[in-house]
Backbone as JSON Lines, residues from 0, in Angstrom:
{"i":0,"aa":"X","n":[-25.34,-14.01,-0.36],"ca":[-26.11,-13.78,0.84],"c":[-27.11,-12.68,0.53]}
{"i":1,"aa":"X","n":[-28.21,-12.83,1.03],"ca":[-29.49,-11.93,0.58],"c":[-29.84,-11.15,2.13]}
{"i":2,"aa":"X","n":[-29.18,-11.15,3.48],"ca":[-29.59,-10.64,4.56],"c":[-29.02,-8.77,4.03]}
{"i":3,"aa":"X","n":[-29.2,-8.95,5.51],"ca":[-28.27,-7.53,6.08],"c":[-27.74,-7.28,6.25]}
{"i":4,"aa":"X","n":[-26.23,-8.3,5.69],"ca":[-24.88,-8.54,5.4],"c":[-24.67,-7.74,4.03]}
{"i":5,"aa":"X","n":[-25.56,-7.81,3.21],"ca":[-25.15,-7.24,1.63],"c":[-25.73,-5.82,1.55]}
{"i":6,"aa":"X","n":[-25.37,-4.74,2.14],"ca":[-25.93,-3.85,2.42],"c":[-25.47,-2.55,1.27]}
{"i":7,"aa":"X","n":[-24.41,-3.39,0.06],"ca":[-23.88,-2.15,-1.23],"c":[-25.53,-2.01,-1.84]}
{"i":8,"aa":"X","n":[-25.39,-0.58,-2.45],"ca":[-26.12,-0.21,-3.26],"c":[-27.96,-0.19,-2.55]}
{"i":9,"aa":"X","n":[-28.22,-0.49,-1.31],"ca":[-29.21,-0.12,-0.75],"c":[-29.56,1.26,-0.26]}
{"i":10,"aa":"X","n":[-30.5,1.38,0.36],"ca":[-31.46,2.86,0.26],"c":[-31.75,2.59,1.79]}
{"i":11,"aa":"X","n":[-31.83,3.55,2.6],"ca":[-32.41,3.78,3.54],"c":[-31.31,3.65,5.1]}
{"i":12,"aa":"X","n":[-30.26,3.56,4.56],"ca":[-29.38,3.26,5.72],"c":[-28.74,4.87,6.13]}
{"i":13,"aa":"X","n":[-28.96,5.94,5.02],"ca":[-28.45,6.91,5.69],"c":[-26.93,7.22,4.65]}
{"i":14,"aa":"X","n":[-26.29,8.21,4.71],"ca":[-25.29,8.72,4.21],"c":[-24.49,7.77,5.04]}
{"i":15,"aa":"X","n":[-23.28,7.8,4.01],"ca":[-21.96,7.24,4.28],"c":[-21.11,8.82,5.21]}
{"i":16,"aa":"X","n":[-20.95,9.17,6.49],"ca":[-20.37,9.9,6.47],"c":[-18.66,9.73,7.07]}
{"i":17,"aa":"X","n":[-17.7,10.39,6.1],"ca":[-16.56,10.18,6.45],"c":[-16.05,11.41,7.79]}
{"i":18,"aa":"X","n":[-15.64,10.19,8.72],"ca":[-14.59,11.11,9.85],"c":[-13.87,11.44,9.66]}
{"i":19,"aa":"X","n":[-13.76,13.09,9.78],"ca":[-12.23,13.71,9.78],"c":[-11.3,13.13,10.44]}
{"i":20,"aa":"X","n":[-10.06,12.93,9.57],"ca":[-9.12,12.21,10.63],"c":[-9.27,11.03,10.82]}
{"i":21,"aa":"X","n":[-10.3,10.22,10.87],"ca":[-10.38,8.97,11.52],"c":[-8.98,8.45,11.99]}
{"i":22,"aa":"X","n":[-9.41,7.93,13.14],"ca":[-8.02,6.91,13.35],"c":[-8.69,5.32,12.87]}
{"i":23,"aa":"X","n":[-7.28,4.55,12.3],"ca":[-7.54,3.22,12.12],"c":[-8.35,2.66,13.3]}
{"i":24,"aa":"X","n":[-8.35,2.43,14.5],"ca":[-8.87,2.19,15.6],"c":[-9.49,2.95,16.45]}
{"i":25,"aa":"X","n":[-10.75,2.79,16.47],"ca":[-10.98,3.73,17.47],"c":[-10.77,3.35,19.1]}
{"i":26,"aa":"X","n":[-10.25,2.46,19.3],"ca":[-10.39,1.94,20.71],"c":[-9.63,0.74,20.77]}
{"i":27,"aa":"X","n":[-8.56,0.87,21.8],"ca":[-6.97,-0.31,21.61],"c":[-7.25,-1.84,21.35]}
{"i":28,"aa":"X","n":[-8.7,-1.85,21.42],"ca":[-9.24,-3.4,21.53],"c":[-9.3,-3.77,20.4]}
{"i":29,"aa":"X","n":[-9.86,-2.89,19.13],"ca":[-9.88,-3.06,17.81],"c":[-8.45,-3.72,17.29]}
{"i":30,"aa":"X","n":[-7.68,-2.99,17.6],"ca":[-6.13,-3.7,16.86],"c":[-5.69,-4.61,17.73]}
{"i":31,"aa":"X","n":[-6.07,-4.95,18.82],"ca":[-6.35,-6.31,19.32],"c":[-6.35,-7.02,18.45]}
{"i":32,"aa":"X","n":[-7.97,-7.22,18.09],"ca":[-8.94,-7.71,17.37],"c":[-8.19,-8.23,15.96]}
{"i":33,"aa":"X","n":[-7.78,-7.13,15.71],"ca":[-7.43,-6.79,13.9],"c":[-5.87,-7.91,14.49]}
{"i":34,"aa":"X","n":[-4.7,-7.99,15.11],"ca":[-3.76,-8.82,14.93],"c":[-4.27,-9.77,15.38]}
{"i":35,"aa":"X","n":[-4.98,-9.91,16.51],"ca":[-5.48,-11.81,16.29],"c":[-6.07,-12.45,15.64]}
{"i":36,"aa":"X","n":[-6.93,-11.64,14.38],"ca":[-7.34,-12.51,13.24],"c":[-6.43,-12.56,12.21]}
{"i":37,"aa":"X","n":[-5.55,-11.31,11.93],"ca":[-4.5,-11.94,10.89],"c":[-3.78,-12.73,11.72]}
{"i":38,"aa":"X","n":[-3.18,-12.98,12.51],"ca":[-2.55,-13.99,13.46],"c":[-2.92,-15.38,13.38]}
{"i":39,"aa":"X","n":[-3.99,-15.57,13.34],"ca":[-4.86,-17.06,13.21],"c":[-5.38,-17.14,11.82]}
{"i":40,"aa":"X","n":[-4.97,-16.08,10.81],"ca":[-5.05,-16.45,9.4],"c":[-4.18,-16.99,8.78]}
{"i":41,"aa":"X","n":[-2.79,-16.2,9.21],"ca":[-1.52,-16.55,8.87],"c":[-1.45,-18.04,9.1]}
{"i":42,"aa":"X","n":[-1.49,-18.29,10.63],"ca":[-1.31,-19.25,10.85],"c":[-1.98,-20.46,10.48]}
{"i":43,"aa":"X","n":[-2.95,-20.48,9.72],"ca":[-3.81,-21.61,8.95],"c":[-4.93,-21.83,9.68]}
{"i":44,"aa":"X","n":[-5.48,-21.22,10.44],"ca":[-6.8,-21.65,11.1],"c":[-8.04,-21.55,10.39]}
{"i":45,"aa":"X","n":[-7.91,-20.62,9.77],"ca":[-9.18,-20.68,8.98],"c":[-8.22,-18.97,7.68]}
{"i":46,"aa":"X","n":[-9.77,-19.51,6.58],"ca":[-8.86,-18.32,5.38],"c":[-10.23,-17.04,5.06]}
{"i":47,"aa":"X","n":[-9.4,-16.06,4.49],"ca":[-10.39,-14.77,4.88],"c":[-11.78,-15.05,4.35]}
{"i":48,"aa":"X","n":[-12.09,-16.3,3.08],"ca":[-13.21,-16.52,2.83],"c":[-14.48,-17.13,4.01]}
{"i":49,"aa":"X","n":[-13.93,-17.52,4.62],"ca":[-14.13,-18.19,5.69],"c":[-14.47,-17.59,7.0]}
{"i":50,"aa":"X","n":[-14.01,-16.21,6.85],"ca":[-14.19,-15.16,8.21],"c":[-15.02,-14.6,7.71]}
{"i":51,"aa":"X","n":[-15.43,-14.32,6.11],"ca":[-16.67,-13.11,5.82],"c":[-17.72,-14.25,5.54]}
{"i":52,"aa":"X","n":[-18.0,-15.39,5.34],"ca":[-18.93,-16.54,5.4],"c":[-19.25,-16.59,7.18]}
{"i":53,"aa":"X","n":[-18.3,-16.63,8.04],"ca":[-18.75,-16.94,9.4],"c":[-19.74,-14.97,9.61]}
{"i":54,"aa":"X","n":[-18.93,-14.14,9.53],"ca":[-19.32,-12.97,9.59],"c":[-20.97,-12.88,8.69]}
{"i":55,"aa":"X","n":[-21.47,-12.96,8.44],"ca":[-22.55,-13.55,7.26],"c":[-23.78,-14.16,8.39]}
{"i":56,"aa":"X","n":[-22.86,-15.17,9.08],"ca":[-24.35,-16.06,9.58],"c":[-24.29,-15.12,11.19]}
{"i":57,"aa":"X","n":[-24.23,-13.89,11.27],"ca":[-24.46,-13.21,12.57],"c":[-25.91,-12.78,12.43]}
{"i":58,"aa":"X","n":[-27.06,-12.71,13.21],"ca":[-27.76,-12.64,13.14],"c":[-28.29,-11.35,12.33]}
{"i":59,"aa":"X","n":[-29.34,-11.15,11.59],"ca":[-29.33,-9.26,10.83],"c":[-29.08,-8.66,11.86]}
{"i":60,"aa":"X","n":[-30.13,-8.44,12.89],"ca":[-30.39,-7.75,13.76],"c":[-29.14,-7.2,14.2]}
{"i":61,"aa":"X","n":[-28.69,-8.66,14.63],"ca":[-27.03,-8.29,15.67],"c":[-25.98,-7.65,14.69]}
{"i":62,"aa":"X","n":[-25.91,-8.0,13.71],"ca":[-24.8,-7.18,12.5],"c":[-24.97,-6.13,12.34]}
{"i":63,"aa":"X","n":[-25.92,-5.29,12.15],"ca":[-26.92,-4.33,12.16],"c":[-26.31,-3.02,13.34]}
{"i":64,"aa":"X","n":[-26.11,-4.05,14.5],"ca":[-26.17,-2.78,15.72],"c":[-24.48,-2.98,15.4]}
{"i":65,"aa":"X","n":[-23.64,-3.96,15.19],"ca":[-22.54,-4.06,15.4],"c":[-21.22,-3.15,14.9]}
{"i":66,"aa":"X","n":[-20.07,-2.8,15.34],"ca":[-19.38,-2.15,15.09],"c":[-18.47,-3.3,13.91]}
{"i":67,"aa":"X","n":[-17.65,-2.45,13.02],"ca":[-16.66,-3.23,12.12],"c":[-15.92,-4.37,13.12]}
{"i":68,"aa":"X","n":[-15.62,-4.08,13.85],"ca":[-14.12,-4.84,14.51],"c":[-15.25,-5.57,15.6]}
{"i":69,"aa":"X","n":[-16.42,-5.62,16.17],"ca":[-17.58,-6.27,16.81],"c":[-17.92,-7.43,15.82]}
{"i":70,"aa":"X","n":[-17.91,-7.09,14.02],"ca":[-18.56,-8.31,13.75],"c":[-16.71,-8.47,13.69]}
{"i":71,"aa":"X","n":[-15.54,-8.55,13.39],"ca":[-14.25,-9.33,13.55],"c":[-14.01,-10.34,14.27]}
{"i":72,"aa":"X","n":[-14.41,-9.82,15.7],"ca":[-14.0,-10.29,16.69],"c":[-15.51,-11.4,16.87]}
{"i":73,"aa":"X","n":[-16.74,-11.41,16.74],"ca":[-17.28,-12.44,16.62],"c":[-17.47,-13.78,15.89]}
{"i":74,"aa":"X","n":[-16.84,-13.32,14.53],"ca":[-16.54,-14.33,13.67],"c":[-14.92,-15.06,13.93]}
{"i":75,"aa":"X","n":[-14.38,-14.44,14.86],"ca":[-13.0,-14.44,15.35],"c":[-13.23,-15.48,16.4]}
{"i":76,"aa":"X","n":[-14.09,-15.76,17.15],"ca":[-14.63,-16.59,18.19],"c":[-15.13,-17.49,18.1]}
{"i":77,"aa":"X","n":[-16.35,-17.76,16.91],"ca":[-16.96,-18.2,16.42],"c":[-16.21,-19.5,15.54]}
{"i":78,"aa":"X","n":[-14.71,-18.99,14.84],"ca":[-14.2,-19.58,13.98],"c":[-13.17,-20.78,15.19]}
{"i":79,"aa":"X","n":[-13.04,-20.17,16.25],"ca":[-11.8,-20.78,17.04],"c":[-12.74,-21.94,17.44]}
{"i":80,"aa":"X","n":[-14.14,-21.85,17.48],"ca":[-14.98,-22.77,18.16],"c":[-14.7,-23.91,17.47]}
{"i":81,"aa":"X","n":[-15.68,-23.06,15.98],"ca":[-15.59,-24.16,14.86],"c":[-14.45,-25.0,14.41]}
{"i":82,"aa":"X","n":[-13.75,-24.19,14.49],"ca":[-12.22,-25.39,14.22],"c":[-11.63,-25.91,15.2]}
{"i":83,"aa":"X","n":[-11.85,-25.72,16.37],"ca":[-10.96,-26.06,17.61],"c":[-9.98,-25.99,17.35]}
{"i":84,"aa":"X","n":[-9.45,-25.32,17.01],"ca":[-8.07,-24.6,17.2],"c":[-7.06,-24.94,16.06]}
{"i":85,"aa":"X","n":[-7.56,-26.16,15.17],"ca":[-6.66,-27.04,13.98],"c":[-6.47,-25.96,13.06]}
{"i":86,"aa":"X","n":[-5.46,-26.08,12.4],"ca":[-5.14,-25.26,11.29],"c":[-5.91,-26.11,9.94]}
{"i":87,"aa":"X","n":[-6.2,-25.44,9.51],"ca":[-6.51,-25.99,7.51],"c":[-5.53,-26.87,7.16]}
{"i":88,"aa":"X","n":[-6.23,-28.26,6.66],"ca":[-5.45,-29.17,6.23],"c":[-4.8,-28.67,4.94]}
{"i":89,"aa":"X","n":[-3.42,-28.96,4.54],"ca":[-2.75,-28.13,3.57],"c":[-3.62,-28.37,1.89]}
{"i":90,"aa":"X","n":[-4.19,-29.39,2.0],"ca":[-5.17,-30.0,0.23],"c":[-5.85,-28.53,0.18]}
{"i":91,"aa":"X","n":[-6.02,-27.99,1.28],"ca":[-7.3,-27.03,0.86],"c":[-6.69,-25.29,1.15]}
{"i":92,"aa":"X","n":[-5.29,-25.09,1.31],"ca":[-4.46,-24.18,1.03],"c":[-3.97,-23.74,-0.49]}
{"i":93,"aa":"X","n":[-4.08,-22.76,-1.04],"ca":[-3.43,-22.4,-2.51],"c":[-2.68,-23.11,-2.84]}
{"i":94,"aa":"X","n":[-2.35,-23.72,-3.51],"ca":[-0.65,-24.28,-3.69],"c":[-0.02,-23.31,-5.15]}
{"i":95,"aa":"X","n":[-0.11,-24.13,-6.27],"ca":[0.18,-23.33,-7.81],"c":[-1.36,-23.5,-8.15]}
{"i":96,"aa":"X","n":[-1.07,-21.9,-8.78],"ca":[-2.17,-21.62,-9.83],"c":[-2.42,-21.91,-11.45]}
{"i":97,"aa":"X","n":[-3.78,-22.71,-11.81],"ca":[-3.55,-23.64,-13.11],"c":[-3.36,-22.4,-13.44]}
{"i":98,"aa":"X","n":[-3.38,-22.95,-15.11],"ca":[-3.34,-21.58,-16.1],"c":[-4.83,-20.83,-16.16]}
{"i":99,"aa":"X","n":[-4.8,-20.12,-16.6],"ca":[-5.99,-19.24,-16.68],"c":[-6.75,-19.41,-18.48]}
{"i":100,"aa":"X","n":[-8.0,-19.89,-18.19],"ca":[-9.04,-20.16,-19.14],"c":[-9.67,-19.57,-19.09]}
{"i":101,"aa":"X","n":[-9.98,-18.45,-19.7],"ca":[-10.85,-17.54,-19.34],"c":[-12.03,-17.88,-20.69]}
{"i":102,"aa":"X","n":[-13.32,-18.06,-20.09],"ca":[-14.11,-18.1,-21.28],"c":[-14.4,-16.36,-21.93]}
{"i":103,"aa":"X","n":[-14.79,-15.76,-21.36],"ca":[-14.88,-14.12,-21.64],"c":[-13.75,-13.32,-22.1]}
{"i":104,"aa":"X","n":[-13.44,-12.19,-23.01],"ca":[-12.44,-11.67,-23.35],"c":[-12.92,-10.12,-22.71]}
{"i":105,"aa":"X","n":[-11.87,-9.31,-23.04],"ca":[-11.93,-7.76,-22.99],"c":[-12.61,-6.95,-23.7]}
{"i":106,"aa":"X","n":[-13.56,-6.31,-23.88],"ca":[-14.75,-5.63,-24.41],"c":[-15.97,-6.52,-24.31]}
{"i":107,"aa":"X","n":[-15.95,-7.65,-23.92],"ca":[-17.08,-8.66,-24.22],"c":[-18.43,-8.0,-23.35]}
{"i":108,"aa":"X","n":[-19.51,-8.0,-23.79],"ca":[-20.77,-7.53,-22.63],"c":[-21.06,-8.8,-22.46]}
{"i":109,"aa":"X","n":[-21.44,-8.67,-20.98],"ca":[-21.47,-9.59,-20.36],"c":[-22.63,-9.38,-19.48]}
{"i":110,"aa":"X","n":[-23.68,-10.33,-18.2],"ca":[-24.59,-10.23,-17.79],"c":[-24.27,-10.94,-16.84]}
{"i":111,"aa":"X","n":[-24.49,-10.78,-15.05],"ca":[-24.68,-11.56,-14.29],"c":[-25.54,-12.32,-13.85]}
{"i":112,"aa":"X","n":[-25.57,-13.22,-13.34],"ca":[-26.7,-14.37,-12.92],"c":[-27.61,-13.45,-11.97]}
{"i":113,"aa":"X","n":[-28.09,-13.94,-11.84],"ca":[-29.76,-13.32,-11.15],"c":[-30.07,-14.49,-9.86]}
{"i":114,"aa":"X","n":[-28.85,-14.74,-8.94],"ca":[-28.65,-15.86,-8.17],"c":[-29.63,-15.4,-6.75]}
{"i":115,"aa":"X","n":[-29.7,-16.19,-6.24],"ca":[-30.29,-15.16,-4.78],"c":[-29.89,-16.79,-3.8]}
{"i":116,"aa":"X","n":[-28.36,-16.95,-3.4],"ca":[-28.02,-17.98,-3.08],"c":[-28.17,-17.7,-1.38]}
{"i":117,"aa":"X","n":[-28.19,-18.89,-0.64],"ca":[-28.28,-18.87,0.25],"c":[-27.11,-19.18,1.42]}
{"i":118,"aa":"X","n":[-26.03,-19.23,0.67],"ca":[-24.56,-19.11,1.0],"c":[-23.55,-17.51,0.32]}
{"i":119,"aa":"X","n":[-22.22,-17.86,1.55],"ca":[-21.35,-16.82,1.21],"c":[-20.88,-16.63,-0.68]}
{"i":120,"aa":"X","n":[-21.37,-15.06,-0.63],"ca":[-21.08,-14.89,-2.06],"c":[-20.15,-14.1,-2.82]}
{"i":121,"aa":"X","n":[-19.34,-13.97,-3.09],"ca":[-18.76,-11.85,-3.54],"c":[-19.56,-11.29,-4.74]}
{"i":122,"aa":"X","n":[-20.44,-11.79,-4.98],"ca":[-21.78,-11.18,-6.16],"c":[-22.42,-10.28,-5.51]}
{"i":123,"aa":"X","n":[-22.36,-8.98,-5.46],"ca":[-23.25,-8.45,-4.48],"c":[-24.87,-8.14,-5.16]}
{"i":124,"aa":"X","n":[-25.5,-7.89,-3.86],"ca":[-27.0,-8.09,-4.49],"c":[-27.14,-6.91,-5.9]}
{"i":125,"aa":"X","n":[-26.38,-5.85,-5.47],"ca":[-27.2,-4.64,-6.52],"c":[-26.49,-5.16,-8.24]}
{"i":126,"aa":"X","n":[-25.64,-6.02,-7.9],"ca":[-25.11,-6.5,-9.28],"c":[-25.61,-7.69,-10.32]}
{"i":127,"aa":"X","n":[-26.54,-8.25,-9.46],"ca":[-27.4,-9.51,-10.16],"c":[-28.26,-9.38,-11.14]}
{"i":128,"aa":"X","n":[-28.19,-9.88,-12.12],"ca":[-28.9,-9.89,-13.21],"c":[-29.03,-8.51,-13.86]}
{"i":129,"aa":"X","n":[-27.64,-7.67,-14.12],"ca":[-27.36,-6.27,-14.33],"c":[-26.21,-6.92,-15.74]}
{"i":130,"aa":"X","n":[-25.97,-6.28,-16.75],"ca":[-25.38,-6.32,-17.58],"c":[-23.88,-4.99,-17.54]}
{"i":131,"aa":"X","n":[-22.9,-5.19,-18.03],"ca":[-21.49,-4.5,-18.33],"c":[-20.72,-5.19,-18.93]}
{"i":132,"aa":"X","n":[-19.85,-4.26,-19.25],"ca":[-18.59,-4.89,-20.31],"c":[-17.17,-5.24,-19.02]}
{"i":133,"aa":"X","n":[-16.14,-6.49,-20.33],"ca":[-15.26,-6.21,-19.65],"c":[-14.34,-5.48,-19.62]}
{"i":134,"aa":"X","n":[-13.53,-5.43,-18.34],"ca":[-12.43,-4.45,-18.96],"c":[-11.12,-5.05,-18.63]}
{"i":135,"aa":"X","n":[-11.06,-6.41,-17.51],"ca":[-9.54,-6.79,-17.2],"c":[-9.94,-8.37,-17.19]}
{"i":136,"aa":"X","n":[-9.19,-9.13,-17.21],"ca":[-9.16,-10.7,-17.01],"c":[-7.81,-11.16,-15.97]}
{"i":137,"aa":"X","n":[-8.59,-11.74,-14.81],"ca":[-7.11,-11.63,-13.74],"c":[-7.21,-12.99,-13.61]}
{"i":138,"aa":"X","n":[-6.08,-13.47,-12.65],"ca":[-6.36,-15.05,-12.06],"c":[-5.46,-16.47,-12.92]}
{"i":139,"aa":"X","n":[-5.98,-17.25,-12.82],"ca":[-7.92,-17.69,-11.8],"c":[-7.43,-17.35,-10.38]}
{"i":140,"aa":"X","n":[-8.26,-17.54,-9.77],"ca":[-7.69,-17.29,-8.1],"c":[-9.42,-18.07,-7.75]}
{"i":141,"aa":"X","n":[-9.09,-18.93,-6.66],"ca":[-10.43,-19.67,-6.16],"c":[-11.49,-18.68,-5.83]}
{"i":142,"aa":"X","n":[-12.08,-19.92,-5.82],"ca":[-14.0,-19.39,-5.65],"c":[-14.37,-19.51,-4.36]}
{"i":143,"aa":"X","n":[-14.77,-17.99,-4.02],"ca":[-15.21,-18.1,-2.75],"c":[-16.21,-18.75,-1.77]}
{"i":144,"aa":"X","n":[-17.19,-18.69,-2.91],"ca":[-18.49,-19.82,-2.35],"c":[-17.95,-20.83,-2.33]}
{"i":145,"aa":"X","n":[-17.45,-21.52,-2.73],"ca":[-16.47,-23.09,-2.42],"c":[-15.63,-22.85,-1.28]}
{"i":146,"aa":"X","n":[-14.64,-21.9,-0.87],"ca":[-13.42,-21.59,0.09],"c":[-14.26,-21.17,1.06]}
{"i":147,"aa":"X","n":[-15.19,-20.69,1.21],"ca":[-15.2,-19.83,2.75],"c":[-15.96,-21.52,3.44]}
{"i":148,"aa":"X","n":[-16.1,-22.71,2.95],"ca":[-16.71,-23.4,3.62],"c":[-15.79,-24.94,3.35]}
{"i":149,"aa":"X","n":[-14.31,-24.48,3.06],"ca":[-12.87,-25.25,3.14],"c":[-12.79,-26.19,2.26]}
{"i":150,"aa":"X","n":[-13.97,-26.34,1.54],"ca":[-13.77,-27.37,0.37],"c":[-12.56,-27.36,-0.54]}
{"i":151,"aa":"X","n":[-12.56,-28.25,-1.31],"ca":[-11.59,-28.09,-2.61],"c":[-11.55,-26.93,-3.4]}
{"i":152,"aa":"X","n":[-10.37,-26.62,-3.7],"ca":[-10.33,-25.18,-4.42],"c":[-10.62,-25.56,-5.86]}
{"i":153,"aa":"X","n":[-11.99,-24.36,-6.11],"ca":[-12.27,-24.15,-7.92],"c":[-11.53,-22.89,-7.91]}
{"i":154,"aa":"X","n":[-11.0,-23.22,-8.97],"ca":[-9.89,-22.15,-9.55],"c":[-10.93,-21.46,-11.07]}
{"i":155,"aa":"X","n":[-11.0,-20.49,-10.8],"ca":[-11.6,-19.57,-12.06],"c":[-11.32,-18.07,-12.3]}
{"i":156,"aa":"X","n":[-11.36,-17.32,-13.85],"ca":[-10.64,-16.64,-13.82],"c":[-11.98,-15.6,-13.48]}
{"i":157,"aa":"X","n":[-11.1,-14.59,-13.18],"ca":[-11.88,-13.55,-12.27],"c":[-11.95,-12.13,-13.52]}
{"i":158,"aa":"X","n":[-12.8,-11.33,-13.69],"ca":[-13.08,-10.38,-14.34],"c":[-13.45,-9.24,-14.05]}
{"i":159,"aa":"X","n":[-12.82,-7.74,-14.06],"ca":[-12.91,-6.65,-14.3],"c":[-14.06,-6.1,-14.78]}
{"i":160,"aa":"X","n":[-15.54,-6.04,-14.33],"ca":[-16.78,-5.85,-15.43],"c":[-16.94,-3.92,-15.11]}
{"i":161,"aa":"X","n":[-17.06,-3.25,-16.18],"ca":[-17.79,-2.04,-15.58],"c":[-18.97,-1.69,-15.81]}
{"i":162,"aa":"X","n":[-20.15,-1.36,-14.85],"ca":[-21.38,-1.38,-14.99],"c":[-21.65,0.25,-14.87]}
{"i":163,"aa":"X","n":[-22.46,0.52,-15.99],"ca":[-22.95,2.13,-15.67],"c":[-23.49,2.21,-14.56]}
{"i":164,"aa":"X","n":[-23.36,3.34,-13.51],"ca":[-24.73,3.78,-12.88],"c":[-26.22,3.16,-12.79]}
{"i":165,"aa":"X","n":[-26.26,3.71,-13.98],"ca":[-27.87,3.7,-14.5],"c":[-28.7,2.49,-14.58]}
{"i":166,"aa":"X","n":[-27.12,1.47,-15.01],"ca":[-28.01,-0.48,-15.3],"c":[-27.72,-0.71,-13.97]}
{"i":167,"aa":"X","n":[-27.36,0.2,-12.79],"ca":[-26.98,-0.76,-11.34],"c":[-28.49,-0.07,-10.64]}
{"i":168,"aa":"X","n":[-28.89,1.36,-10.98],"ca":[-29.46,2.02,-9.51],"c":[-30.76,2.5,-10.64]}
{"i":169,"aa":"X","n":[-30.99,2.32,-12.16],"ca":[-31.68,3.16,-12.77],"c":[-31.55,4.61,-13.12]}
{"i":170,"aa":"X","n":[-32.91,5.18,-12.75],"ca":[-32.96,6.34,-13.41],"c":[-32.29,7.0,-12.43]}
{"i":171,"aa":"X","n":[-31.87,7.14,-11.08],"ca":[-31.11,7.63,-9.97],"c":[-29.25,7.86,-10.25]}
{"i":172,"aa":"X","n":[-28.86,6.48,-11.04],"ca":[-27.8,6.23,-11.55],"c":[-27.17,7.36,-12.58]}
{"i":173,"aa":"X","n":[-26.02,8.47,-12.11],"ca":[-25.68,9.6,-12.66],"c":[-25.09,9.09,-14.16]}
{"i":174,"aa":"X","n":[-25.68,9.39,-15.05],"ca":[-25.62,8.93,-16.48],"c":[-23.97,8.86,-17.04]}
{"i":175,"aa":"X","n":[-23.09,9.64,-16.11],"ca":[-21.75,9.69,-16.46],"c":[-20.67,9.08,-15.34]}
{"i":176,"aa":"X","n":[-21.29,8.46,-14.8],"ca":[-21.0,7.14,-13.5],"c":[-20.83,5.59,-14.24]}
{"i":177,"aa":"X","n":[-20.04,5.32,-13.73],"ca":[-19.87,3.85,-14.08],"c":[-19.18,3.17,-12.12]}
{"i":178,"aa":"X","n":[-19.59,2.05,-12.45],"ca":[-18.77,0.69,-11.21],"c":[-18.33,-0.3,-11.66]}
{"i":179,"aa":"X","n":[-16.96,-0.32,-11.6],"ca":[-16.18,-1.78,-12.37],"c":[-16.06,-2.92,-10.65]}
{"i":180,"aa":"X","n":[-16.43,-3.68,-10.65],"ca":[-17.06,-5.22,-9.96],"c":[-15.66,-6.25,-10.38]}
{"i":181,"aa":"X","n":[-14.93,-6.86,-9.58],"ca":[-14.79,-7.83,-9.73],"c":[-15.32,-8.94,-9.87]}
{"i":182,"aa":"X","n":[-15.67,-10.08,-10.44],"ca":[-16.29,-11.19,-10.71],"c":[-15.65,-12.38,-11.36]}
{"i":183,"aa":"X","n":[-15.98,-13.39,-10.55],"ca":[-15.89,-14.86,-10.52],"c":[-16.28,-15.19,-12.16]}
{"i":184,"aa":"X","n":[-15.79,-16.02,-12.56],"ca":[-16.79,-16.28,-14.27],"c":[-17.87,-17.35,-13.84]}
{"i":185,"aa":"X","n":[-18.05,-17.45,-12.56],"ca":[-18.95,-18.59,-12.4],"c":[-20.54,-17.27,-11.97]}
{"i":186,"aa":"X","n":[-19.59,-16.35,-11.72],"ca":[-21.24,-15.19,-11.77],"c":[-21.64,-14.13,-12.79]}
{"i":187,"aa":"X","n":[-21.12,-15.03,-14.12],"ca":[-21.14,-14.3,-15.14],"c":[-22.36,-15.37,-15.85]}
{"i":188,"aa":"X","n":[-23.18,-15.1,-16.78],"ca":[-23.76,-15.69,-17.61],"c":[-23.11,-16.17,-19.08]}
């Protein structure tokens, strides 16, 4: 996704500032919110790929003004529409995981695609067409661009990449900074 959904590694939004204390909720409606979507996850209605793909097509604007548990609870609504209420037919639930083929090994440098797709992605924008090594090989565990829109599960193995600073943000990028990324091998080059 290329909106105002992919908002890692952008400029101009302002400091991240952390609340002292925060409470998990700020307001009893949130954990509302928060057990009726694991509630209707559990229960097969739809799967978390599928809630950050619905969460995705909220308008910029409206995502933008929205609170965390505001976009939840809209993609929470949104999803009960879309499915009318059916649970996920079981073909398109995990069942066993093949074995793991990993084309990439551990130290390998590696480069991501330079995608600018117009569907749900976990590639985030500041990571595209950025180069790092690996450092773990997990999985396979399905592909999200396939799952958040209930298709058949592609099973691929997933990778540990760590990217300096510097190849993510440039010359801004603190030279003794690194970001290790999970990744799909289907957003690997």
């Amino acid at each position: 996704m290329n909106e105002a959904h992919d908002l890692g590694g952008q400029h101009g939004h302002g400091r991240v500032v952390a609340e002292k204390n925060e409470p998990v909720f700020h307001e009893p409606w949130e954990g509302r919110v928060h057990a009726l979507m694991n509630l209707a996850r559990r229960a097969g209605l739809f799967n978390l790929d599928e809630m950050r793909r619905t969460i995705e097509q909220m308008p910029p604007a409206e995502y933008l003004r929205a609170s965390y548990f505001e976009r939840w609870l809209d993609a929470l609504e949104r999803l009960i529409a879309e499915k009318g209420g059916e649970p996920i037919k079981p073909s398109s639930s995990p069942t066993t995981r093949p074995p793991l083929d990993a084309h990439f090994k551990v130290g390998d440098q590696v480069r991501t695609r330079n995608a600018n797709p117009r569907h749900h992605t976990r590639l985030a924008r500041y990571a595209r067409g950025k180069s790092g090594v690996v450092e773990l090989i997990h999985g396979p565990y399905p592909l999200p661009d396939v799952r958040a829109y209930g298709k058949a599960l592609t099973w691929q193995p997933v990778y540990t990449v760590r990217f300096r600073a510097q190849e993510l943000w440039g010359g801004e990028g603190d030279p003794h900074d690194s970001v290790s990324i999970d990744l799909w091998e289907e957003y690997l080059e």
